[in-house]
N, C-alpha and C positions, 0 to 999 in steps of 0.2 A: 504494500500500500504506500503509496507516495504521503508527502507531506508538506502543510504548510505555517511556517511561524508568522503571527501575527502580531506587530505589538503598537499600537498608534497611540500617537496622542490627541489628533482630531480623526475621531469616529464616522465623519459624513462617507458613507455609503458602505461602511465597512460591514453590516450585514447583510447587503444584496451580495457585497461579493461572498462573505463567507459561506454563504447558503449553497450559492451556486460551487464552491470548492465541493462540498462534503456531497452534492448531488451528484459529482465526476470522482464519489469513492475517495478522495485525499482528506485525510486524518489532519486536522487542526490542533496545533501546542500557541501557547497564548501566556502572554504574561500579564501581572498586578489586575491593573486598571479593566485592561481590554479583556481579560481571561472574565472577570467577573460581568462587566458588559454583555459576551456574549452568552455568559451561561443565565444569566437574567432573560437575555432573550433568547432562550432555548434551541439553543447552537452546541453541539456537542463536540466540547473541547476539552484537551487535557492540559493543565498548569504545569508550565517549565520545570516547576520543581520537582516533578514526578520524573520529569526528564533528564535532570541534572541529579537528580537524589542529593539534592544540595537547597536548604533553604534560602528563600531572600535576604539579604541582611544590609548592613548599614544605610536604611531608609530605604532601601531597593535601588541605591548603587550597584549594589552587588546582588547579580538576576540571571544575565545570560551570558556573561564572562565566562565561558567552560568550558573543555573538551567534548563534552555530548554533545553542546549545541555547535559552536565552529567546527570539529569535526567534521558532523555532518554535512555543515555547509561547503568546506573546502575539500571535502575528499573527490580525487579526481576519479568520474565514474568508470573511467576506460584505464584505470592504472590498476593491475591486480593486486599490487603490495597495498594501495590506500585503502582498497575495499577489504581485504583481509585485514587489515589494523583494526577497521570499523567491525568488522567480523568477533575479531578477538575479545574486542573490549565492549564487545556489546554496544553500539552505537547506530542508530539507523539513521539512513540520509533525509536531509532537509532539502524539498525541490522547489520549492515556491517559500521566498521572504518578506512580506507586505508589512513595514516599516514606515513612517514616519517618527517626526523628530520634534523634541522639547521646541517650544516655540521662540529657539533666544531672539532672531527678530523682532520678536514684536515688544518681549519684556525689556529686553536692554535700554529699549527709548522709553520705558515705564519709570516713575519716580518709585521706583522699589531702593532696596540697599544694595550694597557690594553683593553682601555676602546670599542677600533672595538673586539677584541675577546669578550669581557663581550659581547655584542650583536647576538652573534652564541653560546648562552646558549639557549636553547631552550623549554621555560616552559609549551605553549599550549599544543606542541606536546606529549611531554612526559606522559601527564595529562591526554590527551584523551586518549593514549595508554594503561596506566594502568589504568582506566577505563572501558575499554572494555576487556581486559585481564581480568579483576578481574567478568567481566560479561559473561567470553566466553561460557558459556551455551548456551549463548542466542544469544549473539553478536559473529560474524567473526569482528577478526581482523587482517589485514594487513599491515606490517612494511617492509617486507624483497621482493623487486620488481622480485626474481625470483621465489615467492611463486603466482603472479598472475596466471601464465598457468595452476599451478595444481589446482588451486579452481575452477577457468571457467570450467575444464577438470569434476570436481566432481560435480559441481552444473549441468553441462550437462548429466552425466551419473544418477545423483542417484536423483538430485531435489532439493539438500539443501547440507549443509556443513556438514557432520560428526560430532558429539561429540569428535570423537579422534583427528580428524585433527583441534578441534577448542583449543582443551586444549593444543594443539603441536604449535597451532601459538600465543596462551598466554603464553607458556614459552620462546616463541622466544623473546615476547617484553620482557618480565622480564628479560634475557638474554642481551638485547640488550641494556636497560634503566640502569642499572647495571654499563654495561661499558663505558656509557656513563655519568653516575654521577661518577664513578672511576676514567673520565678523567679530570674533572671539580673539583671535591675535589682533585686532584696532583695537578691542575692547583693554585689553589686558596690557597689550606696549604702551598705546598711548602715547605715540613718539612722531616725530613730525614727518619724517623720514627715513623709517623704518627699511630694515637690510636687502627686505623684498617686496616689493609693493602687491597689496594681499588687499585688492579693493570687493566688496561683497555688491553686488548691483541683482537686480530681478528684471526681467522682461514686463514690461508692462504691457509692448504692446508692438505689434508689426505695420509699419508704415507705408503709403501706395506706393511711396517710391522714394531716393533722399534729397538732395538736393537737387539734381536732374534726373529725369524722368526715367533715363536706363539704368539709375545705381540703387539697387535696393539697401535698403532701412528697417531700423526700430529704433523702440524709445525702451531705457531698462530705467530704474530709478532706484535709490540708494535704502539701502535695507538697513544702514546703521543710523542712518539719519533723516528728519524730514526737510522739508524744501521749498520752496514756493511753487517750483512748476513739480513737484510731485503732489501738492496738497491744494489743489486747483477745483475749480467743481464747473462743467461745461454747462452752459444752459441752454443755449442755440449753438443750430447750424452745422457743420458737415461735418469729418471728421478731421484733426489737426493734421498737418501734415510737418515734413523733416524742418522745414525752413518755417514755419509757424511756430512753435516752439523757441527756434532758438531768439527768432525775433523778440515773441513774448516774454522769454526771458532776460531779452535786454530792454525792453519798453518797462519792465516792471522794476529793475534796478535802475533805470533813471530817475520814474517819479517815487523810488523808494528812500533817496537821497535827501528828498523835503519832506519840513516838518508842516511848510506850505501848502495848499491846493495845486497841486502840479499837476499838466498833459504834456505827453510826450508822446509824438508821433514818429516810427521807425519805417523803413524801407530798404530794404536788403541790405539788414542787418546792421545798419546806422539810423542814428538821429536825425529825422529831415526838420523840425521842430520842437524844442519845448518852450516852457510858459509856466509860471507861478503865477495866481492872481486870487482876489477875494472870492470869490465863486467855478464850479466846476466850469461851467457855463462859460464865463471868461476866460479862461485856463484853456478851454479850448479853441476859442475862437481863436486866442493868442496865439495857439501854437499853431493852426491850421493856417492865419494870417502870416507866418513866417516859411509856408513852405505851400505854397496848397496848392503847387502842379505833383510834388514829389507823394504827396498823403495820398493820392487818389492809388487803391489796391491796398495802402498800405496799414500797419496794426496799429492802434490809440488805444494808451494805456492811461487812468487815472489813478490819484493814491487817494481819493474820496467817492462815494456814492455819487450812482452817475443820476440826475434825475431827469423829468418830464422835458422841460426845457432845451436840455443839453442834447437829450434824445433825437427830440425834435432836430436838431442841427445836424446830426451822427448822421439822420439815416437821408440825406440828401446826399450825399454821395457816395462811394461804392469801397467801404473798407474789408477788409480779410479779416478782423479781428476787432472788438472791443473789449479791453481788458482793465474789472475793477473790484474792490473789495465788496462793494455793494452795488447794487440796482435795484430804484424806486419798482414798485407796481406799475406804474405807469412810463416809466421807460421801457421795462421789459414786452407791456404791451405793444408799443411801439416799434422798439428795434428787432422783435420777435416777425415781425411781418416781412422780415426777410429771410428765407424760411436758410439761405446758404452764409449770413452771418455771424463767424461765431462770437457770441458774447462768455466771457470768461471771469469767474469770480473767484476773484484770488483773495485771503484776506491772510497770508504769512509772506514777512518781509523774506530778505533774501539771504540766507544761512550760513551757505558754505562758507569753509574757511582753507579748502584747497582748489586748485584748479589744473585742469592737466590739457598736456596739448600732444595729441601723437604724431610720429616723426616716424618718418619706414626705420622700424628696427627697434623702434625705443619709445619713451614719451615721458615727454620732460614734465614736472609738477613741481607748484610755486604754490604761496600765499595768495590768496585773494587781497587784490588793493583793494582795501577795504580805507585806505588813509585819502584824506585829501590836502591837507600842506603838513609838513614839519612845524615851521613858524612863517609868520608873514613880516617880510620887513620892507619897507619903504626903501627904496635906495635912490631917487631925484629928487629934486628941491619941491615940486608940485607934490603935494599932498592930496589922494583921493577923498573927495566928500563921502558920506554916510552912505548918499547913495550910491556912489559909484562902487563902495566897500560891495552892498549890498549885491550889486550886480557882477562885481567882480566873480566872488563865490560862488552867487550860481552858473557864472559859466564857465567858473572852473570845477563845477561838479556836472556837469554837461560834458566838458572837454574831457573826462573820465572814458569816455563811453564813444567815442571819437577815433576812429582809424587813424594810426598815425602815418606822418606829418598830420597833427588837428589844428585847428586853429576856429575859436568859438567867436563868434562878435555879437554883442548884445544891448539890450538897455531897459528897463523898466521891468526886469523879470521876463524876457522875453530874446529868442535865442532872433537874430538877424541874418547872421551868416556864417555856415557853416561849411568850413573846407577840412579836407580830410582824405587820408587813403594816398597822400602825394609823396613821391619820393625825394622830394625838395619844400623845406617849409615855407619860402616864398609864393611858392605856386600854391599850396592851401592856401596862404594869407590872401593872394589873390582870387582866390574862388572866393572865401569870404566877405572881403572887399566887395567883389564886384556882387555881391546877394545884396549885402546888406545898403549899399547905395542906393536900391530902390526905394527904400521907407523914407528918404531924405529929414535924415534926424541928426541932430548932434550930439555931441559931448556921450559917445559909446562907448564901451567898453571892450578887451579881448583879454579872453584866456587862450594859451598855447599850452599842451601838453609836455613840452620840451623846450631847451633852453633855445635862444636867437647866436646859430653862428656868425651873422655880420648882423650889421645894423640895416640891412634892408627890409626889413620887417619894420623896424619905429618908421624909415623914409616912408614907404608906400601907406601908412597907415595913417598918418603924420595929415597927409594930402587929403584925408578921406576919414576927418572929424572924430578920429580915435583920442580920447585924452586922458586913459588910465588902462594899463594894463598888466596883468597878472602873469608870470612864468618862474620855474624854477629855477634860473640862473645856472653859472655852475663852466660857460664859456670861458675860453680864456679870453674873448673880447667882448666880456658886458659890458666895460667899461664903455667902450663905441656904442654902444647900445643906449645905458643910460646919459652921456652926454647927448646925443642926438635926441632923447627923451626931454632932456633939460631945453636943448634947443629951438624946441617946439611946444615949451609949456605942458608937456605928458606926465601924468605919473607915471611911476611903473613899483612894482610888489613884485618880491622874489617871496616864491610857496616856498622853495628848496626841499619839492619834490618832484618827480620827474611823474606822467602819467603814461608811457608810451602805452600803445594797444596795436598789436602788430595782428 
């Protein structure tokens, strides 16, 4: 008679299947929890301890650590010495493993203590699993609860388990034991950068396609930690796709930056507009008046409740994304009427504290710039007003988020001209320049991501009503820089931090 160990800790469906085991004749061993479960629901099963002739002990640590039970799982069926071992010492083989695991995922981010998560490490489970994986010629293993239907499904059609489907549900535990020791080595190092980078991620979800149309995609999200684009709740419209995501999560670390009413309007993958103002309402006209050939397709994100009014505005044109912590009744009525846009209610800032970039072969990982100046110090004779302080900041918490060469130009809480993505910081200054000349305003402001290797940046700017600006110095010719600042009545503010974003 064949055999199957069953030991879960989430029960969903584990009596349709055990049913159907003991209907194809294979004898059920079960341990604690689940052994009593299924003798409640009147499933006829015998307790490991009958098997091991060894009771449970210290809490049921110690259960199916044995030679009766790993024997069985690793003895190789086609070796005559293995099976004569089992022979000798009395031991019968185990051919089916249906295993789950203590839930450390989920506890870990629980405000439990050290020592209750130390307890949702889960050492039996994982031991039987790679065990039977390591045996899967022989053995069916079972980890993933929506892989029960299609084994019943194949055991009814053909009479046994496949070779192929047995090696596919042994890569699933390796797979799955993986990231589950990658969550438990974060847990326990705790180190910044650690000897092997042992990151634990889940599939969330398979995407139409990634950035273009012929490279397929997913989305996994982080098991040790939560997120803002993991802790999302969609309300409308289609489904997200590879490049909506990434958008949304730089729309939502812009207006995450203020404690203000901020919009910020993104388009592949930059800022074409932001805006602080007393109302959402305003916030967005702001930002849509600063860019509103580049917004049309593109994602708008708020860091307050979008309402009736603002709605009203929204659905005049034709966006891919609206992204906020709340939505009125009567916006959602509204921007609900288009049945393909999606609205996104985000209400957790933004987390992380690492960031990784992969490189063929490797992939580099850094801190989140999470900083925006060291200290601010004045270095020309002209002094910025209150306001222009004001404006400074935000567009140097704008120039964050800025492809570099960036170059932010702004005034009243309100981004003017945005250059970015150049491999000369002149030429962004003059994309910027040339944006924001069309509001014809004075006394603006710019933030640069980077310091000014000549003084062509104060010249051109100089011409084009710039009269305070923020960068992090750091050239060996600031000095040209802030004289020519002096020479045109400019402030200038050294952050004496650099922002690149490559």
């Amino acid at each position: 008679m064949k055999r199957a160990l069953i030991s879960v800790y989430d029960k969903t469906g584990i009596l349709d299947l055990a049913n159907f085991l003991v209907s194809k004749n294979i004898e059920i061993i079960s341990t604690g929890g689940t052994y009593k479960y299924l003798l409640e629901n009147n499933i006829p099963v015998i307790e490991v301890s009958k098997i091991t002739k060894f009771e449970e002990m210290l809490d049921g640590r110690v259960k199916t650590l044995h030679p009766n039970i790993h024997g069985g799982i690793l003895a190789l069926r086609d070796n005559k010495e293995h099976m004569n071992t089992l022979k000798e010492r009395n031991i019968d083989t185990i051919d089916y493993v249906i295993v789950n695991l203590y839930p450390f995922f989920e506890k870990v981010k629980q405000e439990l203590s050290f020592e209750d998560k130390i307890e949702f490490i889960d050492i039996g489970g994982p031991t039987m699993l790679r065990s039977a994986a390591k045996s899967f010629k022989d053995v069916v293993v079972l980890t993933d609860i929506k892989d029960y239907e299609a084994i019943k499904n194949e055991i009814n059609e053909r009479g046994n388990v496949s070779f192929e489907t047995r090696k596919k549900l042994a890569g699933k535990v390796f797979n799955l034991t993986s990231a589950y020791d990658a969550a438990i080595s974060q847990f326990l190092l705790n180190e910044e950068f650690p000897e092997y980078l042992t990151i634990s991620y889940k599939k969330e979800s398979i995407m139409r396609y990634g950035e273009n149309s012929h490279q397929k995609a997913a989305y996994y999200v982080d098991n040790m930690t939560d997120g803002a684009m993991k802790n999302f709740e969609q309300l409308n419209g289609k489904e997200l796709s590879f490049n909506n995501v990434r958008d949304m999560d730089l729309a939502w670390k812009v207006v995450s930056e203020f404690n203000e009413t901020a919009c910020c309007a993104v388009k592949h993958s930059t800022p074409c507009g932001v805006a602080i103002a007393e109302s959402v309402k305003m916030a967005y006209q702001k930002a849509y008046d600063a860019d509103p050939i580049s917004i049309f397709g593109g994602i708008v994100a708020f860091n307050k409740e979008v309402d009736a009014e603002t709605a009203k505005l929204l659905e005049k044109i034709f966006l891919e994304i609206i992204i906020a912590p709340e939505f009125s009744q009567e916006a959602l009525e509204i921007l609900t009427t288009k049945k393909n846009l999606r609205l996104i209610k985000c209400t957790k800032k933004p987390s992380d504290k690492k960031e990784y970039i992969k490189v063929d072969g490797g992939i580099l990982v850094q801190d989140v710039n999470s900083e925006l100046y060291e200290n601010l110090e004045i270095m020309t004779k002209a002094k910025p007003s209150q306001e222009q302080e004001k404006d400074l900041i935000f567009a140097l918490k704008v120039v964050k988020y800025v492809k570099s060469n960036a170059i932010v130009i702004a005034k009243d809480g309100q981004t003017l001209g945005i250059g970015g993505g150049e491999v000369s910081r002149i030429w962004a200054a003059e994309k910027a320049v040339e944006r924001a000349e069309k509001f014809g305003k004075d006394n603006l402001v710019l933030a640069s991501d980077a310091f000014f290797p000549f003084k062509d940046v104060v010249e051109l700017v100089a011409k084009n009503k710039v009269s305070a600006i923020v960068q992090p110095g750091g050239s060996l010719k600031d000095q040209e820089s802030i004289d020519e600042c002096d020479k045109n009545n400019i402030s200038m503010i050294f952050s004496k931090l650099r922002h690149f974003k490559h």
